[in-house]
Every structure is written in C-alpha cells, then in structure tokens.
C-alpha positions in Angstrom: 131.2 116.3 -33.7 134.4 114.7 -32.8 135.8 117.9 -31.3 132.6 117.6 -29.2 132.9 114.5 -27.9 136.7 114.9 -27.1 136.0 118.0 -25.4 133.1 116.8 -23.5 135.7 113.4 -22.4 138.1 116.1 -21.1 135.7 118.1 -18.8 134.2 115.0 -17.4 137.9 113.8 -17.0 138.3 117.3 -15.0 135.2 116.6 -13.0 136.2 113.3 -11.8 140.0 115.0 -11.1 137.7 118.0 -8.9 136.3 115.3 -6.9 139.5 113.6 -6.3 141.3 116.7 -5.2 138.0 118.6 -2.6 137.2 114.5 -1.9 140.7 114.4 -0.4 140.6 118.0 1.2 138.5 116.6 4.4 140.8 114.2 5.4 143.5 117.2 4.9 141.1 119.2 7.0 141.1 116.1 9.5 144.5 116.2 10.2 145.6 119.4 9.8 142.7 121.0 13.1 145.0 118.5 14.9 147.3 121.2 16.0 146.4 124.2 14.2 143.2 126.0 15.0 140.8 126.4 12.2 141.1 130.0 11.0 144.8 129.8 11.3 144.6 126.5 8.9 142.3 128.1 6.2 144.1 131.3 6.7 147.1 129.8 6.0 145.0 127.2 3.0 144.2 130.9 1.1 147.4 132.5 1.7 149.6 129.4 0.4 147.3 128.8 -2.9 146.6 132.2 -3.9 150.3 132.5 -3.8 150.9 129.7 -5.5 148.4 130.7 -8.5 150.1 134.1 -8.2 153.5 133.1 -9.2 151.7 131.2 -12.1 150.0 134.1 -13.5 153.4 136.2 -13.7 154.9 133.4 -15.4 152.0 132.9 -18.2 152.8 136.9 -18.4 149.3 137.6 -17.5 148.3 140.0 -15.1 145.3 140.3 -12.3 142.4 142.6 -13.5 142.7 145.9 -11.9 139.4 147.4 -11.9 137.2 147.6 -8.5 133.8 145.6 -10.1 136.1 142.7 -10.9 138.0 143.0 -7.5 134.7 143.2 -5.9 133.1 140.5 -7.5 136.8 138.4 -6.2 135.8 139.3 -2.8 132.2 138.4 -2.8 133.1 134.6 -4.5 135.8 134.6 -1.6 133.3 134.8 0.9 131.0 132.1 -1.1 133.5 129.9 -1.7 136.6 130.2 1.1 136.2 132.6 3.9 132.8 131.4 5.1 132.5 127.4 3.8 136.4 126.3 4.3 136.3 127.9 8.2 133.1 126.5 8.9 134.1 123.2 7.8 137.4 122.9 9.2 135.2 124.4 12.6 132.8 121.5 12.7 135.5 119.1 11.1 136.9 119.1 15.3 133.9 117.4 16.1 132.2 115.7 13.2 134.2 112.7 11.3 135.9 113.3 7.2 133.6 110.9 6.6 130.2 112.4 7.8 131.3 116.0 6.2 131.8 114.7 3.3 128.2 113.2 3.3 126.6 116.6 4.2 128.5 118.1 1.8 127.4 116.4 -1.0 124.0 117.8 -1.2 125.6 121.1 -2.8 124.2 120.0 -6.0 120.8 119.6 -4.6 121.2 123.6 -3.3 122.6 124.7 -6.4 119.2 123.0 -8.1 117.3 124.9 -5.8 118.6 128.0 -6.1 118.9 127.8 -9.6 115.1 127.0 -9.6 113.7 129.8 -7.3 116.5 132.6 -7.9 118.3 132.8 -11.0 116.8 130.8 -13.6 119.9 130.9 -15.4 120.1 127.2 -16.9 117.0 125.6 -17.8 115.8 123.3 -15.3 114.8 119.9 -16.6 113.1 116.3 -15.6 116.4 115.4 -16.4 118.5 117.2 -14.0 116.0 117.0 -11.4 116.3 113.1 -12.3 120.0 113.8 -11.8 119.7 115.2 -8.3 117.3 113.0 -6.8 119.8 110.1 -8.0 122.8 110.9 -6.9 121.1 111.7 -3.4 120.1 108.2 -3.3 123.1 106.7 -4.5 125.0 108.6 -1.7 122.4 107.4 1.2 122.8 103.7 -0.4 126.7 103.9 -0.7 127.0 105.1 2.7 124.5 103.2 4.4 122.3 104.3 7.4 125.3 103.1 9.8 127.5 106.3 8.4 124.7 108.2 9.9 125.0 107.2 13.5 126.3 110.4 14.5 123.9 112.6 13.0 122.4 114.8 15.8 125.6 114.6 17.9 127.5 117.5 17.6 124.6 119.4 16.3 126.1 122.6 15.8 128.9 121.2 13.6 126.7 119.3 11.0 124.6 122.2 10.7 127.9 124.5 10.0 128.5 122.1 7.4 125.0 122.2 5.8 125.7 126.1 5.8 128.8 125.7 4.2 127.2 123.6 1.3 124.6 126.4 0.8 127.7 128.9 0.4 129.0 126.4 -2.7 126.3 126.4 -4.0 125.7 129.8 -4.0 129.6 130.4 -5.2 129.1 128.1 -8.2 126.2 129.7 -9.5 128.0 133.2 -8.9 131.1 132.4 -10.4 129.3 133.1 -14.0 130.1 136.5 -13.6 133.7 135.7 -14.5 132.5 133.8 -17.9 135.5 135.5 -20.4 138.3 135.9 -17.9 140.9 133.1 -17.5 140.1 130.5 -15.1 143.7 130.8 -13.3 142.2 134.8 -12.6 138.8 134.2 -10.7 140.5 131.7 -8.7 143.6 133.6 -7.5 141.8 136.5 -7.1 139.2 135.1 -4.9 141.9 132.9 -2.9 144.1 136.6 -2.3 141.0 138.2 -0.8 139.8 135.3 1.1 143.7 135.5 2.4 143.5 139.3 3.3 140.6 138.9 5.5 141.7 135.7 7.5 145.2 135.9 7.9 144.2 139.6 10.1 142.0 137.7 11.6 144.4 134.5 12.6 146.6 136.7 14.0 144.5 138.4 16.4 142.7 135.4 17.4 145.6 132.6 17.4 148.4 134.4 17.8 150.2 131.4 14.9 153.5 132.3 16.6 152.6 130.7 19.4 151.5 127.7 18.0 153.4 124.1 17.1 151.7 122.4 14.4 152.9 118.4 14.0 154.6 117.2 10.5 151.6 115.8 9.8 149.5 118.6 9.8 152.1 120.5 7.9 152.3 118.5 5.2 148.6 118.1 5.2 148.1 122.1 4.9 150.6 121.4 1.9 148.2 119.1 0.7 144.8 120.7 1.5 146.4 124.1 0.0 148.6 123.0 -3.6 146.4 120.5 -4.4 143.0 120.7 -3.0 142.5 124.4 -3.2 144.6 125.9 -5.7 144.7 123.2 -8.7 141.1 122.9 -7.6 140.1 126.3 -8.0 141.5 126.5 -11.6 139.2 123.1 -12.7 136.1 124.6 -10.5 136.2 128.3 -13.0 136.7 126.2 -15.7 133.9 123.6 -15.3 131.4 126.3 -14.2 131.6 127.7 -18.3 131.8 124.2 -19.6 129.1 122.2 -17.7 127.0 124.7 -15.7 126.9 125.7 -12.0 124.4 122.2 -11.8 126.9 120.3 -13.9 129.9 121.3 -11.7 128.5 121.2 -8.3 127.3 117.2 -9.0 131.3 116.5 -9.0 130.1 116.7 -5.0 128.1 113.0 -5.8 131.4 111.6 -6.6 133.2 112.2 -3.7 131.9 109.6 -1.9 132.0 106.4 -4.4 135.6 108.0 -4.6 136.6 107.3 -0.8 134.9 103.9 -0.7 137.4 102.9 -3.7 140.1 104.2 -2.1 139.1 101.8 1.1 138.4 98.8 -1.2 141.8 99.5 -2.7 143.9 100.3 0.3 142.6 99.7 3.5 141.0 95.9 1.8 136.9 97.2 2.7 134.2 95.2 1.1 131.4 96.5 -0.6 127.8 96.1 0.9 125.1 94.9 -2.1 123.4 98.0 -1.4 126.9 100.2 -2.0 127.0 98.9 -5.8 123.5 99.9 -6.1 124.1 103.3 -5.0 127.5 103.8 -7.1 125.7 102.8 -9.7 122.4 105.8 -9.1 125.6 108.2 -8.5 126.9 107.7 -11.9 123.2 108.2 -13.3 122.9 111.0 -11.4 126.1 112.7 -12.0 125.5 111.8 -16.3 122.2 113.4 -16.1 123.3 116.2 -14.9 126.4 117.0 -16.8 125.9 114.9 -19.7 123.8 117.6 -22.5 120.9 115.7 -23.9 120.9 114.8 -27.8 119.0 117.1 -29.8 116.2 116.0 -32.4 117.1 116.6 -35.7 114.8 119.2 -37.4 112.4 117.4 -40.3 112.1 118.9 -43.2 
C-alpha cells in the first residue's frame, strides 16, 4: 500500500510538472510568432525536440521500433498531438492573447470526457469524473473571471482554431493507449520526428526560413517552447496516459491556469479576486476527482 501511495505522489507530482512545462508553452508561442511565422516555429518546435529525444534514446542504447504499424500509429499521434494543434495555436496565438488560449485550451479534459463517453468507452465513466470535469470548468471561469473573456468573439477565426486544436488533444490522449508497453521516451520521439518530416517541407516552401530574422527573444523562446515544453513534456504526457488515464492526464489542462495566476501573484505582485480562490479551490476538486482512483470497499465476508 505504501508503494501505492508513493507512486501515486509521483504521478501527480508529474502532472503538476506537465502543466508547468505546456502552461509555459503559450507565452513561448507568444513570443516566438513575433518574428517567425507559425509553421516555420512549430516546424522548427518538432525538429529541435524530436532531436533532442533522439540523442537520448541512442544514449539509453535503445532503439526506435522499426515496424510500419508502430510508425504509422507515430504519425497518426503526430497529427493529433503536433502537426494540426501546435500550428493552429501558434496561427491564432497572432491574434488571440497567451492568456485567452490558454483558457480555451483548457476544456481538453471536457473533450476527452466526451469522447471517451460516446466513442471509446475505454475507462469507465463515473459521477465522479463527470463531477471532476464540471469542476474544474468552473474553477477556471471563476479564476479567470468574466473580464478575461472580453475578447471572445474578436478574432473569431482564431479562438475557434484553438477550440479545434483542443479537440485534437483530446483525441491524441485517448489514442496514445495504443503505445501502452513501449517506453514513453519512444511514442514521443517518434511522433515529434514525423510531425518534423511533414512541416519542415512544408516551412520551406511556404516561408522560405532563410529569408527570415527571428529576434533573440524569439530564439530563445523556440529553445524554450522546444527542450522544455515539447520534448520533456512529451516523455511525462506517454507516461501519465498509462498511469492515470487519457481523463486523468488531459485534467493537467485545469491546472494551467491557477498555475499562471501564481506566477502573477508571485512576480508581477497581482492580487487575487475572492472569486479566484473559490475557483482554485473547484480546480483542485476537479483535477482530484479525476485523477485521484476512488477507495475500494472491502469485501465482507
């Protein structure tokens, strides 16, 4: 029982560590469409962290699979989880605020409920988690408050790219248990090199990155956005999704924005509205219900 309960720590540890890292990738985004044009930026996101995982493989002396169903299960999570969300979000990301897209994207959990509902059926759907998701949407609108959604309706096109891009997630986390067995360091380099293969082609045709001159600061926020937010990301996501679920894993989303208010409370000296507590407060319900496995009854008898 202790193992359990130190093993369950970790993973909620990791979850709060995947929020961090993909709450930090907008404002990464944010800066980086500055000066480089959004499928050059993702292009370049892949390319860099699939690299990255790459070198790590060779030097665990493990090597990729080689068979064509597991590379063509790599490429289908690309597109769920890379090709189409990241260049739809950095797309939108020129018009919308970090703040606002991180908002929208949130509701991946509540996709990932739904789809896990109607579709797939694959984890058992409870008043519990549905508790869990109603919750943390709540605690998000509180947290936020309805002055964060000022904009909605402006730029119309881009928060709808970015509710499209959530529906991709949450369609990627549920997907990515067809790689329960393999090493969580394969699904997500393997998914990274194909997203890679089919963007760079296409950044070169369409932005021609030779011609372009990025600033520093949207450099060293593609560094960012692509060691930390993508490819240590990517090896906590595969993980997560065999520990706590496709449900379990996609409610890390919740905690993305609590997350960004602390940092503002901490660095940039924000206050916290009445209402904010009350939400942080439904997030961490929500997120517990969710991820947290209920206690069985023992058997009388």
């Amino acid at each position: 029982m202790t193992a359990t309960k130190t093993n369950l720590k970790l993973e909620l540890m990791l979850l709060l560590a995947l929020a961090t890292l993909w709450g930090a990738s907008y404002t990464f985004i944010k800066i980086g469409v500055e000066t480089i044009p959004p499928v050059t930026l993702i292009a370049a996101r892949t390319l860099i962290a699939g690299g990255i995982l790459l070198v790590i493989i060779r030097m665990r002396g493990l090597r990729l699979p080689a068979d064509f169903a597991t590379w063509r299960a790599f490429l289908v999570q690309a597109c769920l989880n890379s090709v189409v969300p990241f260049t739809l979000i950095a797309w939108a990301e020129r018009a919308v605020d970090a703040g606002l897209a991180t908002i929208l994207n949130s509701t991946s959990p509540i996709f990932t409920f739904l789809l896990t509902v109607v579709i797939t059926r694959h984890e058992e759907v409870t008043a519990r988690r549905l508790f869990g998701v109603v919750a943390g949407l709540a605690g998000t609108g509180l947290i936020v408050g309805a002055q964060a959604l000022d904009g909605l309706g402006e730029a119309l096109l881009a928060q709808l790219a970015i509710v499209t891009a959530t529906i991709c997630y949450a369609g990627a986390a549920i997907y990515g248990r067809t790689f329960k067995g393999l090493d969580p360091i394969m699904p997500a380099a393997g998914s990274l090199i194909c997203g890679a293969a089919i963007l760079v082609p296409v950044s070169l045709m369409i932005d021609q990155p030779w011609t372009l001159a990025p600033s520093a600061a949207s450099i060293l926020a593609l560094l960012g956005l692509s060691i930390f937010s993508t490819a240590l990301a990517f090896v906590i996501y595969f993980r997560l999704i065999h520990t706590l679920g496709s449900v379990g894993t996609t409610s890390q989303a919740y905690l993305r924005v609590p997350i960004g208010v602390g940092i503002g409370v901490i660095f940039l000296g924000e206050a916290l509205s009445s209402t904010a507590w009350i939400g942080l407060a439904c997030v961490v319900a929500g997120v517990a219900a969710m991820t947290i496995p209920a206690r069985k009854r023992a058997l009388s008898g």
